[in-house]
GUVEX-822243 format. One record per residue: residue number from 1; x, y, z of N, C-alpha, C, O, CB in turn. Coordinates in steps of 0.2 Angstrom, whole numbers, plus 5000, padded with zeros to 4 digits. Glycine has a CB too. Layout:
<lovexs>
LOVEX, NUM, X, Y, Z, X, Y, Z, X, Y, Z, X, Y, Z, X, Y, Z
...
</lovexs>
This chain:
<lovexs>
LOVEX, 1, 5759, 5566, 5201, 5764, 5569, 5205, 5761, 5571, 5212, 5755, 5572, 5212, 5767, 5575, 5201
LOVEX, 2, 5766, 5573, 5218, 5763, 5573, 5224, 5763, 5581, 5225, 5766, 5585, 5221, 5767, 5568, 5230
LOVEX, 3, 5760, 5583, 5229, 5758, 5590, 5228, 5759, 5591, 5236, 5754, 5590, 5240, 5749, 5593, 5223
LOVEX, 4, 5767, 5592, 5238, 5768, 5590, 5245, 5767, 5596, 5249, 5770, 5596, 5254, 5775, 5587, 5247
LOVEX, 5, 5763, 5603, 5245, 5761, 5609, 5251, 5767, 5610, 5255, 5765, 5611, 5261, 5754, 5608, 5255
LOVEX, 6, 5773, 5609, 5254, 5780, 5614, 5256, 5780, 5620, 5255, 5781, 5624, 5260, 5786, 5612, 5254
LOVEX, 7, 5779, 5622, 5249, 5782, 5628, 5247, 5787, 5628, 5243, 5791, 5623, 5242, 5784, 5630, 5252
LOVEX, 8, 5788, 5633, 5240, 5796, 5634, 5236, 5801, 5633, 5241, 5800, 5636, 5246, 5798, 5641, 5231
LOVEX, 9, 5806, 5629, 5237, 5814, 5629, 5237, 5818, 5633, 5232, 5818, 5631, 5226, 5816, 5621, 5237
LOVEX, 10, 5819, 5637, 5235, 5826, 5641, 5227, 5820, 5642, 5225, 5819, 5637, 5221, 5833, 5635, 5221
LOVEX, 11, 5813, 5646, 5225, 5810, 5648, 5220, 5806, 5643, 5214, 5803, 5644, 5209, 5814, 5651, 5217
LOVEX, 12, 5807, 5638, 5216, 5804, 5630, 5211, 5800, 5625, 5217, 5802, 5624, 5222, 5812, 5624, 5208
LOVEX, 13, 5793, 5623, 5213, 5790, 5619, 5220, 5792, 5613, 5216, 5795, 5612, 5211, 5781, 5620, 5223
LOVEX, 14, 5789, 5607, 5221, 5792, 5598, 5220, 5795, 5595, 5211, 5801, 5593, 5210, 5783, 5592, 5223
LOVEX, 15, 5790, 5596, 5208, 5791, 5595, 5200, 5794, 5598, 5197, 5796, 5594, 5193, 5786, 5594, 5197
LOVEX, 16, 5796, 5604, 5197, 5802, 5608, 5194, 5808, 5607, 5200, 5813, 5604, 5197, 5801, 5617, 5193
LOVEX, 17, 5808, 5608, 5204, 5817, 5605, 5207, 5818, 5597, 5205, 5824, 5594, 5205, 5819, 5605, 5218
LOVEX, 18, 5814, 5593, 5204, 5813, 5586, 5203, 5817, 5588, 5196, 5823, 5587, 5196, 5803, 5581, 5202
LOVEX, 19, 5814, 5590, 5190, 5815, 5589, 5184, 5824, 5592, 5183, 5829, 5590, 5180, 5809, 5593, 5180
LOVEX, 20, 5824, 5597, 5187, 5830, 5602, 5187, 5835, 5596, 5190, 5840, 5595, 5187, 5829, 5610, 5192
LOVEX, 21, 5835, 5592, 5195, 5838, 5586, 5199, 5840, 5582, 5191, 5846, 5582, 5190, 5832, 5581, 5205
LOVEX, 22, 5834, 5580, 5187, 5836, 5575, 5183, 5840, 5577, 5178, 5844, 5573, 5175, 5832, 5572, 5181
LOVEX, 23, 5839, 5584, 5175, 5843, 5588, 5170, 5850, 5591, 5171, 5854, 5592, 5167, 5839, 5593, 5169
LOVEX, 24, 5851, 5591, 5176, 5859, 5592, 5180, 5861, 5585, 5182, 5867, 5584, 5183, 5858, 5597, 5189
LOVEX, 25, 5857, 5580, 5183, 5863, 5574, 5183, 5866, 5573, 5178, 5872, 5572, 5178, 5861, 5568, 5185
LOVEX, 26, 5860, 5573, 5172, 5863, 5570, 5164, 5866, 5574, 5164, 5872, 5572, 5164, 5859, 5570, 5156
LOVEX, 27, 5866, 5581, 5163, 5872, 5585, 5161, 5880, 5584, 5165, 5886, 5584, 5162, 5868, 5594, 5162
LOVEX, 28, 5880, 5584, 5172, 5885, 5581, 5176, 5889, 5576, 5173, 5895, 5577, 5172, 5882, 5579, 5182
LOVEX, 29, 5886, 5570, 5172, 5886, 5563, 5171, 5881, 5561, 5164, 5875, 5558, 5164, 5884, 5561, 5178
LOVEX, 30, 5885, 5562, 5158, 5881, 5561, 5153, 5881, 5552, 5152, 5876, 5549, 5149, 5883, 5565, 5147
LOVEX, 31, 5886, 5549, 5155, 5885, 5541, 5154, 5880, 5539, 5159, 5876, 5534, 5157, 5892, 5537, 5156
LOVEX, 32, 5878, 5543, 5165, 5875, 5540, 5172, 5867, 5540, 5166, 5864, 5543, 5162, 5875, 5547, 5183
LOVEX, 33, 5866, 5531, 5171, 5860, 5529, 5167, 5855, 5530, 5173, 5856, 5527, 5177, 5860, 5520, 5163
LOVEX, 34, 5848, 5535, 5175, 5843, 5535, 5178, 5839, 5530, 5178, 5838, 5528, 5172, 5840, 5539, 5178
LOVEX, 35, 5837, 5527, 5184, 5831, 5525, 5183, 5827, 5527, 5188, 5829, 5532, 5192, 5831, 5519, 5183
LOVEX, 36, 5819, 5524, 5190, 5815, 5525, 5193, 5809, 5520, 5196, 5809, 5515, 5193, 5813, 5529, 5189
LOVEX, 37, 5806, 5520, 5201, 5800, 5517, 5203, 5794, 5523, 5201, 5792, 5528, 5205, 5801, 5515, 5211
LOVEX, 38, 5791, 5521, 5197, 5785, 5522, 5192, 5786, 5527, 5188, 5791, 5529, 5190, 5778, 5523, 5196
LOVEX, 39, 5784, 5529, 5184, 5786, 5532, 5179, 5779, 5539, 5177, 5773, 5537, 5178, 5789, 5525, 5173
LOVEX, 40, 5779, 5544, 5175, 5775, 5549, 5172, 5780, 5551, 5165, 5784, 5548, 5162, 5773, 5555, 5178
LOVEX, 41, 5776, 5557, 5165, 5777, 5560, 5157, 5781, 5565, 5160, 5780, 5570, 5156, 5770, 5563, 5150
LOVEX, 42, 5784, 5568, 5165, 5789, 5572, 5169, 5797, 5569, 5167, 5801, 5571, 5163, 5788, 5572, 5178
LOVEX, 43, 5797, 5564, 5171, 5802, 5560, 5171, 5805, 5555, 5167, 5811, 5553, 5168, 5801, 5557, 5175
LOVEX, 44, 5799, 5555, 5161, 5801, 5550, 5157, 5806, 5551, 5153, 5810, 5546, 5152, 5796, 5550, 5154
LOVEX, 45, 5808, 5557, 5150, 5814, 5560, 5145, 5820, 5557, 5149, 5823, 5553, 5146, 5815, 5569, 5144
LOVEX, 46, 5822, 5558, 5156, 5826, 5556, 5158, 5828, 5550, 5162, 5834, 5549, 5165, 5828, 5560, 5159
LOVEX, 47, 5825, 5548, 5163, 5824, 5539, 5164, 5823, 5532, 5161, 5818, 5529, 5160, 5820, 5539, 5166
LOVEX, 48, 5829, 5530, 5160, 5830, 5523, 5155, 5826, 5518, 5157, 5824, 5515, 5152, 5836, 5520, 5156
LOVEX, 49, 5824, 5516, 5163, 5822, 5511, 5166, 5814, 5515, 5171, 5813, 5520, 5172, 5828, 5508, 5169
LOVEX, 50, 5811, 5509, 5173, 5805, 5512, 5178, 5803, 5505, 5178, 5804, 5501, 5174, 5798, 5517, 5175
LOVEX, 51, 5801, 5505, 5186, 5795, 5499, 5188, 5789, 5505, 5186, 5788, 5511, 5186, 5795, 5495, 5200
LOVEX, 52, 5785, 5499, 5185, 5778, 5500, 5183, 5775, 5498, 5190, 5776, 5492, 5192, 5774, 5495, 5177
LOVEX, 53, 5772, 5500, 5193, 5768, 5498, 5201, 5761, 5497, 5198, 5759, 5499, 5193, 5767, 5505, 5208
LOVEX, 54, 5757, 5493, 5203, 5750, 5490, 5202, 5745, 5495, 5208, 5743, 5491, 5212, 5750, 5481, 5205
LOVEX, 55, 5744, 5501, 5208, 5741, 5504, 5213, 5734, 5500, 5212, 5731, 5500, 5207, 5741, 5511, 5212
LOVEX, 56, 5730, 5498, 5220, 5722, 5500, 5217, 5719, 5508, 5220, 5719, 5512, 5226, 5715, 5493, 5221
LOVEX, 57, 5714, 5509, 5213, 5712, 5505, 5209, 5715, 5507, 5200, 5711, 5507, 5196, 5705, 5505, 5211
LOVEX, 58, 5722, 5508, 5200, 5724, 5509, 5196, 5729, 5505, 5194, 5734, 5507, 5195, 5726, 5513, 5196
LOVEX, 59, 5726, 5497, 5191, 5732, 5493, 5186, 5735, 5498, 5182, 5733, 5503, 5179, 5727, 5486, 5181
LOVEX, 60, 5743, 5495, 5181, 5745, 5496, 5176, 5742, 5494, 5168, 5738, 5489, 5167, 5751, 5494, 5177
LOVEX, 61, 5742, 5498, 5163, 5740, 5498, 5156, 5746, 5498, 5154, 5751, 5498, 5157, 5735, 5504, 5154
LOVEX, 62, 5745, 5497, 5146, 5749, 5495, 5140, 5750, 5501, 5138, 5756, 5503, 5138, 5746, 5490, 5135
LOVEX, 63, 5745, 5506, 5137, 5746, 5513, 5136, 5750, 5518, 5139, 5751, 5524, 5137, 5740, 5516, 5136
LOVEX, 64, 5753, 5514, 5143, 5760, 5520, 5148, 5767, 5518, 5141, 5770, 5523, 5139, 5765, 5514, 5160
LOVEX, 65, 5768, 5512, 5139, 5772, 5507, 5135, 5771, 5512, 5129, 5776, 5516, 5128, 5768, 5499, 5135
LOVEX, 66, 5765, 5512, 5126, 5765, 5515, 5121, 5766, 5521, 5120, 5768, 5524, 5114, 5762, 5514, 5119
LOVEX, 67, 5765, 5523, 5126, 5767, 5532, 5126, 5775, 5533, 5129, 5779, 5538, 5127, 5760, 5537, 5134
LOVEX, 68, 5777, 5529, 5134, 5783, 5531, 5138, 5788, 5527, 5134, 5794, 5530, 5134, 5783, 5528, 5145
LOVEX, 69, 5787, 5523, 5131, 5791, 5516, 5130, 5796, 5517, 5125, 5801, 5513, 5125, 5786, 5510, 5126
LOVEX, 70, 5796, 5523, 5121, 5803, 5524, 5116, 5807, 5526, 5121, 5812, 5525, 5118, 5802, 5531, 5110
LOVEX, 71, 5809, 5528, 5128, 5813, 5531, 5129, 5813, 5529, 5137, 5819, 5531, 5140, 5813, 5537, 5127
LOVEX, 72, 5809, 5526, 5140, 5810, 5520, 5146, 5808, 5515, 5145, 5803, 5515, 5140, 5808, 5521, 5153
LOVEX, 73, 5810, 5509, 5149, 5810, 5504, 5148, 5805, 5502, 5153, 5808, 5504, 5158, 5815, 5501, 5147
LOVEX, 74, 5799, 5499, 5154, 5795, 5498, 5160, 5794, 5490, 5160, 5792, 5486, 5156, 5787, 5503, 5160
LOVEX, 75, 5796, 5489, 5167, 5795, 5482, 5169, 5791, 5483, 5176, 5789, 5489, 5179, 5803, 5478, 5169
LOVEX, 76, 5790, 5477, 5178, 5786, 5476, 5184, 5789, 5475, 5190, 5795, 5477, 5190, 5782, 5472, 5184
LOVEX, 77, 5788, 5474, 5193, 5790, 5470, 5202, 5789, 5467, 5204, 5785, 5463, 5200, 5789, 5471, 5208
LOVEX, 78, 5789, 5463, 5211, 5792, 5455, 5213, 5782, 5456, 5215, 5778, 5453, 5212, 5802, 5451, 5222
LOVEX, 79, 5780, 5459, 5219, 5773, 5460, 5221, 5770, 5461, 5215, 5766, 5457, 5215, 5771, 5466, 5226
LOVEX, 80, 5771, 5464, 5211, 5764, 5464, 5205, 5761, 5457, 5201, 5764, 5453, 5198, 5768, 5469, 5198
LOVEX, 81, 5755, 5457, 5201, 5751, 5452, 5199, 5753, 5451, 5191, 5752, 5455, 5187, 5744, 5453, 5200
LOVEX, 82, 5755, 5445, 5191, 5756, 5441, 5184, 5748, 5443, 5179, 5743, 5442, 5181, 5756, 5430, 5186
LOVEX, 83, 5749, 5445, 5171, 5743, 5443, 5168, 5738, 5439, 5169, 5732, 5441, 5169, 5743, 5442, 5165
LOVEX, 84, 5742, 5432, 5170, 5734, 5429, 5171, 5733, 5429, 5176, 5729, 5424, 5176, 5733, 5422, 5169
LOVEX, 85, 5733, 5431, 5182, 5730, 5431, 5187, 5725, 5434, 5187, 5725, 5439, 5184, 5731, 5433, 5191
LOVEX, 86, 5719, 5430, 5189, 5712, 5431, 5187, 5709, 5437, 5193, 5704, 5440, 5192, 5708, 5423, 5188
LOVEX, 87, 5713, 5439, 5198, 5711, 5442, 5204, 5714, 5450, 5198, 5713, 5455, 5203, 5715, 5438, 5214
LOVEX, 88, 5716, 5453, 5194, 5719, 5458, 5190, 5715, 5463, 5186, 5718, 5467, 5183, 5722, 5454, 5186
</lovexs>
């Protein structure tokens, strides 16, 4: 998570108004499906979908999948290296 040294808003810094954002939309909108570009264990509960990004020097692992994976769905992007790519 980014630690953007603003300061509180409404008494909540970045990751609690983030969470409070996602918990007021479900409740607003219980059909609206979230999704996301990249995914953590914040966001995960309410996020159906996520790109998985290729940071270096942090490839995606399988272990996000098995930890995140009951409750988002993680796919990749048009830039992210195929498995067999040997350069991976």
């Amino acid at each position: 998570m980014w630690n953007d040294g603003n300061g509180l808003i409404d008494g909540r810094n970045y990751i609690q108004g983030s969470i409070l954002l996602h918990q007021e939309l479900s409740d607003a909108f219980p059909w609206l499906v979230l999704g996301g570009e990249s995914v953590n264990e914040l966001f995960a509960p309410h996020e159906r979908f996520a790109q998985r990004w290729h940071w270096d020097p942090l490839p995606p692992h399988p272990i996000s999948t098995f930890l995140l994976g009951d409750r988002t769905l993680l796919y990749g992007y048009l830039g992210q290296p195929g498995p067999e790519d040997p350069l991976t």
